[in-house]
Phi, psi and omega in degrees: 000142187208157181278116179336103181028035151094341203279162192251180171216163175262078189280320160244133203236119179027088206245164169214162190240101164293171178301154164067011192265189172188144164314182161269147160285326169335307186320326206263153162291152170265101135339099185269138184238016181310125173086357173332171116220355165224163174204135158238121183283161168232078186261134156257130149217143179263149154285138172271156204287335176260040172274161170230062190196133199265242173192161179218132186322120196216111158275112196265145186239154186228132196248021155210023177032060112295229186244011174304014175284132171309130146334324161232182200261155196253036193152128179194165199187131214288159161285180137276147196249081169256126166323141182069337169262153226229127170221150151282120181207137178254150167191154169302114173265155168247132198218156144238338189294185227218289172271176181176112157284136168253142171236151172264127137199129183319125189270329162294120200286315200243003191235179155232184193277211197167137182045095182224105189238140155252157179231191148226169166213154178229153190253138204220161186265000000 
């Protein structure tokens, strides 16, 4: 098993979150996990220097990819959080749905978030 030709895919491309806000799922490319057997996320985002709150990661899962996406997220996960700074973190989805959307949203009450890309890269059998 090897990860499909090393690559990442852009599923959100430079996005902002106002504060206390959160992307669309609209927002997102859908992740087809057909032959899945790993997944990974990759998120970037910068912070403005007077935020004092990060963003947290929210994955939906959908089992025919129509507007059939779940009310809530079957999986999340806080970013790390610096003021002024603009960061990157990957992490291992536990994943069973077929389809699958990511949403952002901003934990921060007065700022908003910024340059917010998600990517994936998946491992197939």
């Amino acid at each position: 098993m090897a990860f499909a030709k090393g690559d990442a895919t852009a599923i959100l491309s430079n996005k902002t979150a106002a504060a206390s806000a959160s992307t669309t799922l609209a927002d997102c490319t859908t992740i087809t996990t057909t032959d899945a057997t790993d997944l990974h996320i990759h998120c970037k985002v910068a912070y403005n220097a007077a935020a004092t709150l990060g963003v947290r990661v929210k994955l939906f899962a959908s089992y025919d990819n129509d507007t059939n996406y779940e009310s809530n997220p079957f999986w999340q996960f806080d970013m790390p959080f610096t003021a002024n700074v603009t960061i990157g973190y990957s992490a291992r989805v536990p994943f069973s749905a077929k389809y699958i959307k990511v949403q952002v949203t901003n934990l921060d009450t007065g700022q908003s978030a910024t340059a917010i890309y998600i990517y994936y890269s998946m491992q197939t059998a």
